[in-house]
BABA-953384 format. One record per atom (N, C-alpha, C): residue number from 1; atom name; x, y, z. Coordinates in nm, 2 decimals, m for minus. Layout:
<recs>
> num atome px py pz
> NUM CA X Y Z
...
</recs>
This chain:
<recs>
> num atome px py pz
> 1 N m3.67 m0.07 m4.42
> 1 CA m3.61 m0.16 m4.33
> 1 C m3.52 m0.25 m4.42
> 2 N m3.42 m0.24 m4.39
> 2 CA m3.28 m0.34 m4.44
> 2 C m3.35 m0.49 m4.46
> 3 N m3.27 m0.57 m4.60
> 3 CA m3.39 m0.68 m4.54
> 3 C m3.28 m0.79 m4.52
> 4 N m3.18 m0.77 m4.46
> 4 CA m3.09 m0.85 m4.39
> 4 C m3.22 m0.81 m4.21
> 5 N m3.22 m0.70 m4.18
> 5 CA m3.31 m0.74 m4.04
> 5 C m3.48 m0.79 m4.06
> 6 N m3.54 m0.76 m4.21
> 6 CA m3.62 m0.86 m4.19
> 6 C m3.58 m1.02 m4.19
> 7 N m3.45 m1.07 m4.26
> 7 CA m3.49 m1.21 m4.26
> 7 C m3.41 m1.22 m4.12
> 8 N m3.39 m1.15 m4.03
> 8 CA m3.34 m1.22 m3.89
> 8 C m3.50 m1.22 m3.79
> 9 N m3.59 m1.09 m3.86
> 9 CA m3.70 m1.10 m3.78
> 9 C m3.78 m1.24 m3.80
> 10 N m3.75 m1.28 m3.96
> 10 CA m3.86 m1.38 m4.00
> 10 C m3.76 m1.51 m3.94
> 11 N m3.62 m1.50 m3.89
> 11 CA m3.59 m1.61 m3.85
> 11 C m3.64 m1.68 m3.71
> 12 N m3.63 m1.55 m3.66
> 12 CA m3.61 m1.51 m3.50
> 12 C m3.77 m1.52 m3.45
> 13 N m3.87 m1.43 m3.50
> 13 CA m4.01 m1.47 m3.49
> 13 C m4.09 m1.53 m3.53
> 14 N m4.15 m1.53 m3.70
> 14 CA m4.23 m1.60 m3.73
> 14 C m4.22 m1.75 m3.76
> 15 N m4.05 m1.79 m3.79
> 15 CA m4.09 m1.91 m3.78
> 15 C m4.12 m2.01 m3.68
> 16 N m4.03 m1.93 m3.54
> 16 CA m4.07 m2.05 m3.43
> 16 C m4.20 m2.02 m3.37
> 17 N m4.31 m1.89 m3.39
> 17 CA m4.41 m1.94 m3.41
> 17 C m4.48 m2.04 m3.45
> 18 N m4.50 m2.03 m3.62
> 18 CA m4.50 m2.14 m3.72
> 18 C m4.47 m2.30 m3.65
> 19 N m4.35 m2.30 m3.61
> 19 CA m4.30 m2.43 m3.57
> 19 C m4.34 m2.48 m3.41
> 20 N m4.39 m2.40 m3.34
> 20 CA m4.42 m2.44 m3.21
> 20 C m4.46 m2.50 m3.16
> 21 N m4.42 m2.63 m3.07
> 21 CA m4.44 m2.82 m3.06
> 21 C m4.43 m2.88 m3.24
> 22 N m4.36 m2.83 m3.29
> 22 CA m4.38 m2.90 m3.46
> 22 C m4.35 m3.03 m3.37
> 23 N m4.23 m3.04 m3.28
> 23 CA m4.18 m3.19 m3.29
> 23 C m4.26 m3.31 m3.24
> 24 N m4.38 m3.29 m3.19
> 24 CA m4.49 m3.38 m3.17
> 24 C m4.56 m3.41 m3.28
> 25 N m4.58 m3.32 m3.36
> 25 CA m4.69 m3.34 m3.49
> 25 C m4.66 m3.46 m3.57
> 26 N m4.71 m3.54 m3.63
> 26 CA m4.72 m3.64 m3.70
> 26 C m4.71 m3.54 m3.83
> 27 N m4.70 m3.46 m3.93
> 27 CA m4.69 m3.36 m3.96
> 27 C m4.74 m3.44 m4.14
> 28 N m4.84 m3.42 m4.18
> 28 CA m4.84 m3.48 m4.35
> 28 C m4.82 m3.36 m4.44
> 29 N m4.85 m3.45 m4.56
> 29 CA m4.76 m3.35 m4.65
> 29 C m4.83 m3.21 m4.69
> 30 N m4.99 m3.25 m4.62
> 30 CA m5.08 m3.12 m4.66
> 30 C m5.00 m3.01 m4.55
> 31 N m4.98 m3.05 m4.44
> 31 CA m4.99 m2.96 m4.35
> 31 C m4.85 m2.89 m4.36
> 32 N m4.74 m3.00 m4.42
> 32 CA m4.59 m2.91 m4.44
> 32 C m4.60 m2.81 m4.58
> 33 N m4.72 m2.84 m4.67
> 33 CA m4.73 m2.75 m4.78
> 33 C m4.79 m2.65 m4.74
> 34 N m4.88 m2.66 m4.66
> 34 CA m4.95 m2.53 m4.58
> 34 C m4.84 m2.42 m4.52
> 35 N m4.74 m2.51 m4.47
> 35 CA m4.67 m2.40 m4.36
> 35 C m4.54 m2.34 m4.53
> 36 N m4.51 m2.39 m4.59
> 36 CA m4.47 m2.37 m4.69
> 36 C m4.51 m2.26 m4.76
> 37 N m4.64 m2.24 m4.82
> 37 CA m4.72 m2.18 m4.84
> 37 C m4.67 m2.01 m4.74
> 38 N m4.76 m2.05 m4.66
> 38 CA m4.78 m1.96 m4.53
> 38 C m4.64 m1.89 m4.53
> 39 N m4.51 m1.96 m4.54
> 39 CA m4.34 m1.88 m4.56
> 39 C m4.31 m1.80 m4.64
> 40 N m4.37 m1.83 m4.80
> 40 CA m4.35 m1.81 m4.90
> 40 C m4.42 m1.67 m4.92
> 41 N m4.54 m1.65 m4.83
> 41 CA m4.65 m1.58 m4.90
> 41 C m4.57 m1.43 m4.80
> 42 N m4.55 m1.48 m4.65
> 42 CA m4.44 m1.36 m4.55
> 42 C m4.35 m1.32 m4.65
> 43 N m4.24 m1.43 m4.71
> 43 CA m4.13 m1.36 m4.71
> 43 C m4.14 m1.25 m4.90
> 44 N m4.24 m1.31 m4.94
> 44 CA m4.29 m1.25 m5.08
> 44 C m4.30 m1.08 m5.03
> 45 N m4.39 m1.08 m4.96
> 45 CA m4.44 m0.99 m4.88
> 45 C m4.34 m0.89 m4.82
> 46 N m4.24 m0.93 m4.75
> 46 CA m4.12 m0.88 m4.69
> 46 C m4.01 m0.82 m4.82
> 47 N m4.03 m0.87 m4.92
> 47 CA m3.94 m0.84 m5.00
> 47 C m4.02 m0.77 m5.12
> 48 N m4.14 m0.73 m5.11
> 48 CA m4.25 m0.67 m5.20
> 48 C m4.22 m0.67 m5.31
> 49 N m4.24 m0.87 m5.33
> 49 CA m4.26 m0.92 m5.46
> 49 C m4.39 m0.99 m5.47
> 50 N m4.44 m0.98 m5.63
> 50 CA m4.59 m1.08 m5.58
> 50 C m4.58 m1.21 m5.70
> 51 N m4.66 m1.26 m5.76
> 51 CA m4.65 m1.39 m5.80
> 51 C m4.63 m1.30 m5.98
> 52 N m4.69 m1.21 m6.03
> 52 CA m4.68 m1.13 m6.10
> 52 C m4.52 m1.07 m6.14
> 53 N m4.46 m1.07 m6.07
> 53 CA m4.33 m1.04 m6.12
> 53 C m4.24 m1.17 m6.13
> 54 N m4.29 m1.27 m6.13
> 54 CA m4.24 m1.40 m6.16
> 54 C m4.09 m1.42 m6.10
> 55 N m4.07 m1.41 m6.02
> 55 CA m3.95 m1.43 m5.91
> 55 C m3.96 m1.59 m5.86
> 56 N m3.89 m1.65 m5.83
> 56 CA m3.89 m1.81 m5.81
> 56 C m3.88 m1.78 m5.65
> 57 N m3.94 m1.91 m5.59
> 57 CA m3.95 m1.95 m5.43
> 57 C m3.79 m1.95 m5.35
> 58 N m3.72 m2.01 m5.47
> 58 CA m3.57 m2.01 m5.46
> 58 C m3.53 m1.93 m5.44
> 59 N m3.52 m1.83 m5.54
> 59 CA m3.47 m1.70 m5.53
> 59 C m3.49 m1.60 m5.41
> 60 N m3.61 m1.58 m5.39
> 60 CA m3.63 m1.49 m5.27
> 60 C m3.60 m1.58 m5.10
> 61 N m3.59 m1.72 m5.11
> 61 CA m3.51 m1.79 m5.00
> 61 C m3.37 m1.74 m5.03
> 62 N m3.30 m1.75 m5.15
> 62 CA m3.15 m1.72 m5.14
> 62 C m3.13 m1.59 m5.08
> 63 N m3.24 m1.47 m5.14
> 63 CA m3.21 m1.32 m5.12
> 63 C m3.21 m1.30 m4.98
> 64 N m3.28 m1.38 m4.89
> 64 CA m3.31 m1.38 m4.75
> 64 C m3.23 m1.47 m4.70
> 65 N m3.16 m1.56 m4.72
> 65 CA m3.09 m1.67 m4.66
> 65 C m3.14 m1.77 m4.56
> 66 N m3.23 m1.84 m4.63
> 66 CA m3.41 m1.91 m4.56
> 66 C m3.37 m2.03 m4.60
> 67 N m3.38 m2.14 m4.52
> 67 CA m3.41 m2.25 m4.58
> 67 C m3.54 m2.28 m4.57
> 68 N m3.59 m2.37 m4.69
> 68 CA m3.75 m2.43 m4.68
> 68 C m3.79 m2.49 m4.52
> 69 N m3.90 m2.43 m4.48
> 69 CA m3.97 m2.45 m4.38
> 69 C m4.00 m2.59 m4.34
> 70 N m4.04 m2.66 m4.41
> 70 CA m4.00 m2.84 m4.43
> 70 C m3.87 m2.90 m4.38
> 71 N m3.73 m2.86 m4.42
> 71 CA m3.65 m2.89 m4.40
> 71 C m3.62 m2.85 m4.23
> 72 N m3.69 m2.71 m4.21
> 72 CA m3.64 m2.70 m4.06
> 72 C m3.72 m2.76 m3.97
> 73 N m3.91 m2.85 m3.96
> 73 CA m3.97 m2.92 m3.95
> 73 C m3.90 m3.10 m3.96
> 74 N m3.85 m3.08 m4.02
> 74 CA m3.75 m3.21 m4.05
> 74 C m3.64 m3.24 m3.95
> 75 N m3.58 m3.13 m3.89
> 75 CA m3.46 m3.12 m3.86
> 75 C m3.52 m3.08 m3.70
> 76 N m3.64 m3.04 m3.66
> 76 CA m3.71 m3.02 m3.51
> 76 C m3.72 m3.18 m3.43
> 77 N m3.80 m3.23 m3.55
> 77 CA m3.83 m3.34 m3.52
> 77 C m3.69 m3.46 m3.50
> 78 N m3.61 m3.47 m3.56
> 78 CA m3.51 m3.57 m3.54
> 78 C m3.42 m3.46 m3.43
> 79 N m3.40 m3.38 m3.39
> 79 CA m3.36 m3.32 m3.28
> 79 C m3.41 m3.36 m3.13
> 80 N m3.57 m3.38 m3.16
> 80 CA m3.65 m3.41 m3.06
> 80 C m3.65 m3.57 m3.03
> 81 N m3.66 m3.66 m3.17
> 81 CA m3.62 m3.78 m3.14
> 81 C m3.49 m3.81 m3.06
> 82 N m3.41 m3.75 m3.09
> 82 CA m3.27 m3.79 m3.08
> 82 C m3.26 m3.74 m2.88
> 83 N m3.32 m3.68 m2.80
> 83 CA m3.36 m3.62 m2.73
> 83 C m3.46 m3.73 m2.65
> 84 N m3.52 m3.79 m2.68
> 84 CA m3.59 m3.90 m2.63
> 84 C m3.54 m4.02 m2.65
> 85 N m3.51 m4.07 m2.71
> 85 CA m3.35 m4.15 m2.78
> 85 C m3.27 m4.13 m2.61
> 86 N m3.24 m4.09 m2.60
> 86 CA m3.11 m4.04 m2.54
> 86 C m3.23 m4.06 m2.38
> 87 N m3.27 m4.02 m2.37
> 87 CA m3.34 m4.01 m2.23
> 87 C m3.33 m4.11 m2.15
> 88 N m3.33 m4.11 m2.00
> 88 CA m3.35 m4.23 m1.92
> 88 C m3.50 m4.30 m1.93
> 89 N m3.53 m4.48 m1.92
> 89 CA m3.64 m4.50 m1.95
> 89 C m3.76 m4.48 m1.89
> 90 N m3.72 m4.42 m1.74
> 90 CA m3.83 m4.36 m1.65
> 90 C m3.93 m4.26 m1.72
> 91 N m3.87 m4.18 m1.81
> 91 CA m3.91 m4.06 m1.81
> 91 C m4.04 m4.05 m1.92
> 92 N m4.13 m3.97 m1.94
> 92 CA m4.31 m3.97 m2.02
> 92 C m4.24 m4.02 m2.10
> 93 N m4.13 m3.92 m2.20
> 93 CA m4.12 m3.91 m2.30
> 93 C m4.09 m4.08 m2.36
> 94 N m4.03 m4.08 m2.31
> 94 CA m3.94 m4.26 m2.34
> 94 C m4.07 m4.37 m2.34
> 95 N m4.15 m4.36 m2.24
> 95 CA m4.29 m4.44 m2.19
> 95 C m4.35 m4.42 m2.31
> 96 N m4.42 m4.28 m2.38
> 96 CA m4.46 m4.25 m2.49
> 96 C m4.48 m4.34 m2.56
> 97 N m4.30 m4.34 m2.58
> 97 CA m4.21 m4.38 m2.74
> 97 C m4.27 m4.55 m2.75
> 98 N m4.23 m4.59 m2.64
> 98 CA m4.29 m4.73 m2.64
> 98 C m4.41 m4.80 m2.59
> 99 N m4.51 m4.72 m2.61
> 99 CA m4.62 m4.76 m2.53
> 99 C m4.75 m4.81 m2.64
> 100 N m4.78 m4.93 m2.60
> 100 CA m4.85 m5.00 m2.71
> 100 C m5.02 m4.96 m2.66
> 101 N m5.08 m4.90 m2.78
> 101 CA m5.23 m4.92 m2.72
> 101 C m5.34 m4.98 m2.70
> 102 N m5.39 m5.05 m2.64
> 102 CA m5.47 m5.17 m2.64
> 102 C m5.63 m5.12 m2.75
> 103 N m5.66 m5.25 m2.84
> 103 CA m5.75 m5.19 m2.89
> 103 C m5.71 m5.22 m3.04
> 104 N m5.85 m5.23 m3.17
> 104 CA m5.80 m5.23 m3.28
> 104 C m5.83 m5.07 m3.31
> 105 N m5.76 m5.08 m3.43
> 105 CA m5.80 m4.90 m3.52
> 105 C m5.90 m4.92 m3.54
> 106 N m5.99 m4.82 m3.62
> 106 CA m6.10 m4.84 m3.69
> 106 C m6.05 m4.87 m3.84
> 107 N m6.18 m4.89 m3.94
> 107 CA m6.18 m4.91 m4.06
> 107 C m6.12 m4.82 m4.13
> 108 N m6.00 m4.85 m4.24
> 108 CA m5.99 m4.79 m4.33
> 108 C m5.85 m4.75 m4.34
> 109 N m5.82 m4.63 m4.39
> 109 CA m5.67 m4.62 m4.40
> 109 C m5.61 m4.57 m4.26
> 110 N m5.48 m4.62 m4.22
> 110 CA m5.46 m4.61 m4.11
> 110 C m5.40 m4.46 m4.04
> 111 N m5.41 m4.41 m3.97
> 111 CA m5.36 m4.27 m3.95
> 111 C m5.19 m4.25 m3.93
> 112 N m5.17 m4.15 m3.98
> 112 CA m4.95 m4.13 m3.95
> 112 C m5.01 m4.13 m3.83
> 113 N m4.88 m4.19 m3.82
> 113 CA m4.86 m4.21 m3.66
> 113 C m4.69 m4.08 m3.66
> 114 N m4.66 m4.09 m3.55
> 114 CA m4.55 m3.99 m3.52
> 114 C m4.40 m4.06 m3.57
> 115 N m4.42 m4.19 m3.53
> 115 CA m4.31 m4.26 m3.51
> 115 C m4.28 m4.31 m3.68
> 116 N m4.41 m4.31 m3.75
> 116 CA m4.37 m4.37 m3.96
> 116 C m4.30 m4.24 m3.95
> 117 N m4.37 m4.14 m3.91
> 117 CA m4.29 m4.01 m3.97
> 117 C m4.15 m3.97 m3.96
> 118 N m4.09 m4.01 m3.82
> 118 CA m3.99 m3.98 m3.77
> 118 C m3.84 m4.14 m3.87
> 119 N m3.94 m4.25 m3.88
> 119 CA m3.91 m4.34 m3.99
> 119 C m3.87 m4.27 m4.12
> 120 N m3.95 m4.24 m4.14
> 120 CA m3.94 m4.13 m4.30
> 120 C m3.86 m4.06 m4.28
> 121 N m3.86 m3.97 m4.20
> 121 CA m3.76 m3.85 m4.17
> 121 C m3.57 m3.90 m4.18
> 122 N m3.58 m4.04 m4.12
> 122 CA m3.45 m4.11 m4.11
> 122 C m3.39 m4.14 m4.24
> 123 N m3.50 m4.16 m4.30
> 123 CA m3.46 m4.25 m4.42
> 123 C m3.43 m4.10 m4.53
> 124 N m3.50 m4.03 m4.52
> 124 CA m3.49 m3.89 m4.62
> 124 C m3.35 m3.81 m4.57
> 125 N m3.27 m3.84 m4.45
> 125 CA m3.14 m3.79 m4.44
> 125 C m3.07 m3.91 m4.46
> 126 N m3.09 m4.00 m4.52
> 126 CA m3.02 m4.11 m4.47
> 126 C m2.95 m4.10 m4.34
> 127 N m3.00 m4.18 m4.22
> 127 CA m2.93 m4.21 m4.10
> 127 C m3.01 m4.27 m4.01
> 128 N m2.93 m4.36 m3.94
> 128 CA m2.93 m4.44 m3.91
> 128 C m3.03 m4.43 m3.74
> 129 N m3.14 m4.47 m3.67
> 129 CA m3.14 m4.46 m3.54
> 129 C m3.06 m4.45 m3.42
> 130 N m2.94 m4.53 m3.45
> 130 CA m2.82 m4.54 m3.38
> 130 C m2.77 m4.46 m3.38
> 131 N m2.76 m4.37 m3.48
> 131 CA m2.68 m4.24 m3.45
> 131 C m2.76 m4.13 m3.35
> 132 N m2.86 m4.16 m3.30
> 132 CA m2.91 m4.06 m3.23
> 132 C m2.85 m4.02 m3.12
> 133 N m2.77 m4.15 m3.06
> 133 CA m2.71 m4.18 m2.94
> 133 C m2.53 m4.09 m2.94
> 134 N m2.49 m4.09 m3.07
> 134 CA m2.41 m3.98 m3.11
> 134 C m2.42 m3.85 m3.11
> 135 N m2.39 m3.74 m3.02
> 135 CA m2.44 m3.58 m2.98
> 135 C m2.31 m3.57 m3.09
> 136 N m2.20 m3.59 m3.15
> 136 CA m2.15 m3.53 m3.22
> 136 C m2.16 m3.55 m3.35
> 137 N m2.27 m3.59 m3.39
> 137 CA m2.34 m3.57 m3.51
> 137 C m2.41 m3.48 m3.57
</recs>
């Protein structure tokens, strides 16, 4: 099999598998390494190379024309903010966004929440919240 049609299969199926509701997840760094992992090990696989023939993560993304699985988790998520952003304030999603929960946390370190992440996320493209409101961005 040509592996121009495997990397359209691995674009086309296994990542939106992989990715499916990503844009809810509060997503940490274990679980974006995991899915990293999980890409690396398919597209190794697809191109029947193993860790033994010392081929770089890079390289077999270039040969396939992949970007890191992170970066398109990155890019779900501020799609989906920007998408709630934009929404009228009736709607779950918007309620969600601003909806405070009564109650302390428990002890100890405090859990990601969706919204530090989607924070992080802004700050790692540099851009701004405001721009969400921009579709031609």
């Amino acid at each position: 099999m040509p592996e121009r049609l495997k990397s359209k299969i691995h674009r086309t199926v296994v990542r939106p598998v992989a990715l499916y509701g990503a844009e809810c997840w509060p997503a940490t760094k274990e679980v974006e390494r995991r899915l990293s992992v999980m890409e690396m090990k398919m597209l190794r696989w697809m191109a029947g190379v193993t860790r033994l023939d010392h081929v770089t993560n890079a390289d077999i993304r270039e040969r396939f024309g992949v970007v890191p699985i992170a970066e398109k988790l990155r890019e779900t998520r501020l799609r989906w903010y920007g998408h709630v952003l934009r929404a009228s304030n009736d709607t779950v999603c918007k309620i969600g966004l601003a909806l405070d929960v009564l109650g302390t946390r428990p002890r100890g370190r405090p859990k990601q929440r969706w919204l530090d992440m989607m924070h992080a996320d802004l700050k790692a493209v540099g851009v701004h919240p405001d721009y969400a409101y921009d579709r031609s961005l």
